[in-house]
C-alpha positions in Angstrom: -21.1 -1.0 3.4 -19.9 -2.9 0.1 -20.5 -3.3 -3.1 -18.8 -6.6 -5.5 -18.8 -9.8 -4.7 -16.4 -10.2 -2.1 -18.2 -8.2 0.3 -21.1 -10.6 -0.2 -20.0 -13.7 2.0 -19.5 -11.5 4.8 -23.0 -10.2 5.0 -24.5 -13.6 4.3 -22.5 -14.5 7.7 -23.9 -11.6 9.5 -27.6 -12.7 9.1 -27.0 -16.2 9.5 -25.1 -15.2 13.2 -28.4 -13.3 14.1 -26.3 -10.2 13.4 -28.5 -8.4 11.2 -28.0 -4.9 9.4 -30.4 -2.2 9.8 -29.4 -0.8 6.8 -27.1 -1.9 3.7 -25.2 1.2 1.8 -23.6 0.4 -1.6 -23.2 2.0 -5.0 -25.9 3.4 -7.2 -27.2 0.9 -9.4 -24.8 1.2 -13.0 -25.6 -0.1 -16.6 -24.2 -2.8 -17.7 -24.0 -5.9 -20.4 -24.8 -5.5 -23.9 -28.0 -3.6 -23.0 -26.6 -1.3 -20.9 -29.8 -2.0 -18.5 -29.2 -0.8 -15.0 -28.2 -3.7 -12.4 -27.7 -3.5 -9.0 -24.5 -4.0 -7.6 -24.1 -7.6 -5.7 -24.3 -6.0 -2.0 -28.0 -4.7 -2.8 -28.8 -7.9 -4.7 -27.6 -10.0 -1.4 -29.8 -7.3 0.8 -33.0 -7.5 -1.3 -32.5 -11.6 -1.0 -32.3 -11.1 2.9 -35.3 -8.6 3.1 -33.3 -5.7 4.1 -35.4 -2.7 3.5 -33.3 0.1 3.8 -30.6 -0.1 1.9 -28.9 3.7 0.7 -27.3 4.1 -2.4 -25.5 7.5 -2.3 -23.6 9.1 -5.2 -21.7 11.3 -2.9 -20.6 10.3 0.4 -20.8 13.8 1.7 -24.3 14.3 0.3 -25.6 16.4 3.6 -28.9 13.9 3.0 -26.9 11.1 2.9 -25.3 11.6 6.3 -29.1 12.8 8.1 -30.3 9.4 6.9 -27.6 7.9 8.3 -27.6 9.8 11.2 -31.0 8.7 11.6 -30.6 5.2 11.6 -28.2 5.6 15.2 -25.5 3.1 13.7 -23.5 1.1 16.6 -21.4 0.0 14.3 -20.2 0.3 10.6 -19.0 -2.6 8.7 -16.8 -1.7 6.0 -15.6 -4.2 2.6 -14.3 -3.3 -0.4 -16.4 0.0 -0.7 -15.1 3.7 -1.0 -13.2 5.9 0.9 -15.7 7.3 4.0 -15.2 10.9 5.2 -14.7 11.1 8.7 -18.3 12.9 9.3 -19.8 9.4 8.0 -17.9 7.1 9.6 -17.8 9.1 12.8 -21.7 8.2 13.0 -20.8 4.5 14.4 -21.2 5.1 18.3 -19.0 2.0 18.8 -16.6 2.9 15.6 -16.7 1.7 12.1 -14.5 -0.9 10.8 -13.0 -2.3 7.5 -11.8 -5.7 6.4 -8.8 -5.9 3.9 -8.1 -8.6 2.1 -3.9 -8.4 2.8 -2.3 -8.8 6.5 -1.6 -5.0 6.8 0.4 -3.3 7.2 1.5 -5.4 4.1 -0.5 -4.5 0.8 -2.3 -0.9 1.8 -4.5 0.0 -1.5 -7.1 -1.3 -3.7 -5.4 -4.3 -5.2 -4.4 -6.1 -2.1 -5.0 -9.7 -3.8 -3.4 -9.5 -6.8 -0.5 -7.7 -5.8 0.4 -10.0 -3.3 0.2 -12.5 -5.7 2.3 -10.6 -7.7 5.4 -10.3 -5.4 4.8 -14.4 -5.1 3.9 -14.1 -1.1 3.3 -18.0 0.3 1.2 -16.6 3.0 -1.8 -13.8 3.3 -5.0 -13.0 5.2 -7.3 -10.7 6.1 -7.3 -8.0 8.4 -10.0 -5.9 10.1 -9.4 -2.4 11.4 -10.8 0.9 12.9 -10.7 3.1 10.6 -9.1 6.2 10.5 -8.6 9.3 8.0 -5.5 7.8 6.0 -6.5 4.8 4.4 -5.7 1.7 5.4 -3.7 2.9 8.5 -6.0 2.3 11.8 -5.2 0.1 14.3 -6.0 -3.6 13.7 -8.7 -5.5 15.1 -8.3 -9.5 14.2 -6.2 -10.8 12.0 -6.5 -14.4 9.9 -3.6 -15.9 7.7 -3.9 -18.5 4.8 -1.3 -20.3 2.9 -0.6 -19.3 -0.6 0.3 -22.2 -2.9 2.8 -21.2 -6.1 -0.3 -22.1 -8.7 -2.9 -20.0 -6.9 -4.8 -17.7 -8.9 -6.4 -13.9 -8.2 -9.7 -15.6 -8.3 -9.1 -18.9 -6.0 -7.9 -16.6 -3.9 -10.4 -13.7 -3.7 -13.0 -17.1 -2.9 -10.6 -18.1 0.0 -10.7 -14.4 1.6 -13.9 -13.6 1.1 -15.1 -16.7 3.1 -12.1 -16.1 5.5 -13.2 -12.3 5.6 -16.8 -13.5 6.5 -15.8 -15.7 9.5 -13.4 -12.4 10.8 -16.5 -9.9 10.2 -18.7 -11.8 12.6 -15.9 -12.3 15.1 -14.9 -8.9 14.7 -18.6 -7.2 15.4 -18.9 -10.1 18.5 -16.4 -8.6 20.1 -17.1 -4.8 19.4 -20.6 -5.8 21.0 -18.6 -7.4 24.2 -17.0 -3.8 25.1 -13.5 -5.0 25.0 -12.0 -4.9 22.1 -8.2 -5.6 21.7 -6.4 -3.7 18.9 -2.5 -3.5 17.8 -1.4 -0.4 15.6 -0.1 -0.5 12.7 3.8 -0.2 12.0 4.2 2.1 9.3 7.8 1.0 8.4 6.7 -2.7 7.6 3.8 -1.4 4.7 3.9 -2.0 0.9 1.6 -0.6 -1.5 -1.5 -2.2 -3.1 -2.1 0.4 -5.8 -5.5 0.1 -8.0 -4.8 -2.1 -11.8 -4.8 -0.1 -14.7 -4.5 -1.7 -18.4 -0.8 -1.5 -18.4 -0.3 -3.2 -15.0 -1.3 -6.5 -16.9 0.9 -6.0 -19.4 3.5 -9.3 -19.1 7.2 -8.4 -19.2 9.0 -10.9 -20.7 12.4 -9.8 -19.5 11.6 -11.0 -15.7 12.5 -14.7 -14.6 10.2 -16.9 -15.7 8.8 -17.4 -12.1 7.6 -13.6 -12.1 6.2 -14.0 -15.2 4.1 -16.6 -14.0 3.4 -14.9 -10.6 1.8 -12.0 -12.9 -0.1 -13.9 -14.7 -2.0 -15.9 -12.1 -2.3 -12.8 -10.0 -4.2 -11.5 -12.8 -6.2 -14.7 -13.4 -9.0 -14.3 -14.1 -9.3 -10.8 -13.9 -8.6 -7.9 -15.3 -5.9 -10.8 -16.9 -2.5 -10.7 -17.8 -1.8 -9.3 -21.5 1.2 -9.6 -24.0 0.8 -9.4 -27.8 1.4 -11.1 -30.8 3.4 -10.3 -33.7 1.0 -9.0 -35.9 0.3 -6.3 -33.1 -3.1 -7.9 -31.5 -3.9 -8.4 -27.7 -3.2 -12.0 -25.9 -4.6 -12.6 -22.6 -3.2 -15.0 -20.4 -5.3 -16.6 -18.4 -2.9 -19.8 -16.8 0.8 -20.6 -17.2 3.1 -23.1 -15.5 7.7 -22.8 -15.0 8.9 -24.5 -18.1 12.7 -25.2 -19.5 14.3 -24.0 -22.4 16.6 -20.3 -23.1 15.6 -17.7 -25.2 15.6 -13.9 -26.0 12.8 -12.4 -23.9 9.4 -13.3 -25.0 10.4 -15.7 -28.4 8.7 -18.4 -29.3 10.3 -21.7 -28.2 7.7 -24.3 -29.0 4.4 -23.8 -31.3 3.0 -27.3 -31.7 1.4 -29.2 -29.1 2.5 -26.9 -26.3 2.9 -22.8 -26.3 6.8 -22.1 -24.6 7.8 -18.7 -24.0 11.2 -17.5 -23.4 11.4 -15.3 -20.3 14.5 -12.8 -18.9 15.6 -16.6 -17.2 13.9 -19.8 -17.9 10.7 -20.2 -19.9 6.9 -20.7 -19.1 4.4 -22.7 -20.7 1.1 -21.0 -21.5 -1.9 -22.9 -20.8 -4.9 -20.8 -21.1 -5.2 -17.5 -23.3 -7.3 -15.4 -25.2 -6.9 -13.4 -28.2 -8.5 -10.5 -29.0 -12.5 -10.8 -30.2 -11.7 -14.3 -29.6 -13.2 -16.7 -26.7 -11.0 -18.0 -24.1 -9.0 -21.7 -24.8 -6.4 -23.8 -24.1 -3.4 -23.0 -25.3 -3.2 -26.3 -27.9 -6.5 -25.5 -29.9 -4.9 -21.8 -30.2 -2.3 -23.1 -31.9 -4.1 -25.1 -34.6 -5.5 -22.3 -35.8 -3.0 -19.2 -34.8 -0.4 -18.3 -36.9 2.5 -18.4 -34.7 6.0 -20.3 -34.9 8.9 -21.3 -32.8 11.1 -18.0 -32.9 8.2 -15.2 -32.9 7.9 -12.8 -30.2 5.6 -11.5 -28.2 5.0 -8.4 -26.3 7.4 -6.6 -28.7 5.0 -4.1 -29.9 3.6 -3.7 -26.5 7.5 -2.9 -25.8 8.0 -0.8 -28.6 5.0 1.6 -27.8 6.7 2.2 -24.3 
């Protein structure tokens, strides 16, 4: 069960292990691009590829012929990434339990932004986790558990690569085991978890008043999606795509150099920017911005943002 990318790698590994689902269950297919034209999402894409006939695309989960169509298939087991929340009369249906794999080392980073908000707090170390599931989410007792290093430049996406092929290594292991009867699990302590709340708009929204190393833990956590936003003084949206720790002292979010380089004052030190994107506009380093962007050393950014909070 799955739907984006992510969840991808982790099937591929399946059917290359000789672990092959019966049945695939993702999202209803959604319109999208310019056309609007129906697509189906990348789980269902990797299952056609694979010749997986059945493969259930449910609007509800709790659709009564939903669960007699899984019920029908006899599942052993249910493999769970980055899908919705099941009910417990749909996961119950896995005679040898269902399972999910988070991309955090829980109890660290419970929600639906584990990556980026890892990132975020500037962690130097992260996994994945797989675990039983259970009716609070995020919560059931853990399964396997792999750890990777987190390097101060890495980015929401290089990282989402890392964990989904770490995730698809830890899926195969995982459903080994389950087959082998004996399956070793740890619960979770509750008193050790953070939060890993789902992005909206203003969660990208760079605050210029943090030390400059936040500011640049933001905007890679971000990178390259949904992408880290501030805005320029006439008002207009600036994504920020890349940034490294800089020198130089300013008030929060002014301008410090506009020529070759893009320097922003932060709450303590400065960043460079290196990749951005203004609004309408295509993505670019941040030196052929500035030929043609009206900005100057002692502007501000993000004080509109500010002001409409």
């Amino acid at each position: 069960m799955g739907t984006p990318d992510f969840a991808v790698p982790a099937l591929d590994a399946l059917v290359d292990a000789g672990v092959r689902p019966v049945a695939v269950v993702t999202t209803p297919d959604r319109p999208q691009g310019r056309g609007l034209k129906f697509q189906p999402s990348a789980v269902a894409e990797a299952a056609e590829r694979h010749g997986i006939d059945v493969v259930l695309k449910p609007e509800a989960l709790r659709d009564p012929a939903f669960v007699a169509a899984l019920d029908a298939l006899a599942p052993d087991v249910m493999v769970v990434i980055a899908f919705r929340i099941l009910p417990p009369e749909v996961y119950g249906l896995a005679r040898r339990g269902a399972f999910n794999l988070h991309a955090s080392l829980l109890p660290a980073f419970r929600g639906a932004a584990p990556i980026q908000r890892a990132l975020m707090a500037g962690v130097t170390e992260t996994g994945v986790t797989t675990f039983f599931l259970r009716p609070s989410v995020d919560t059931g007792d853990v399964i396997l558990q792999r750890r990777v290093p987190v390097g101060p430049d890495t980015t929401g996406g290089e990282l989402h690569d890392t964990l989904a092929a770490l995730g698809a290594e830890t899926i195969v292991d995982t459903v080994r085991l389950i087959a082998e009867g004996d399956v070793p699990t740890t619960p979770q302590d509750d008193r050790l978890a953070s939060p890993a709340p789902k992005l909206f708009r203003d969660d990208g929204r760079v605050d210029w008043t943090q030390p400059a190393h936040r500011v640049h833990d933001h905007v890679r956590a971000l990178s390259p999606y949904p992408a880290a936003w501030t805005t320029l003084p006439d008002g207009s949206t600036l994504k920020l795509f890349g940034t490294r720790l800089s020198t130089g002292h300013g008030s929060a979010g002014e301008v410090l150099e506009a020529d070759a380089r893009l320097v922003v004052a932060c709450g303590e030190g400065a960043v460079e920017v290196l990749e951005l994107q203004r609004e309408g506009k295509k993505r670019v380093a941040a030196a052929d911005f500035l030929n043609g962007a009206p900005l100057a050393v002692g502007d501000r950014l993000g004080e509109s943002a500010v002001a409409a909070h």
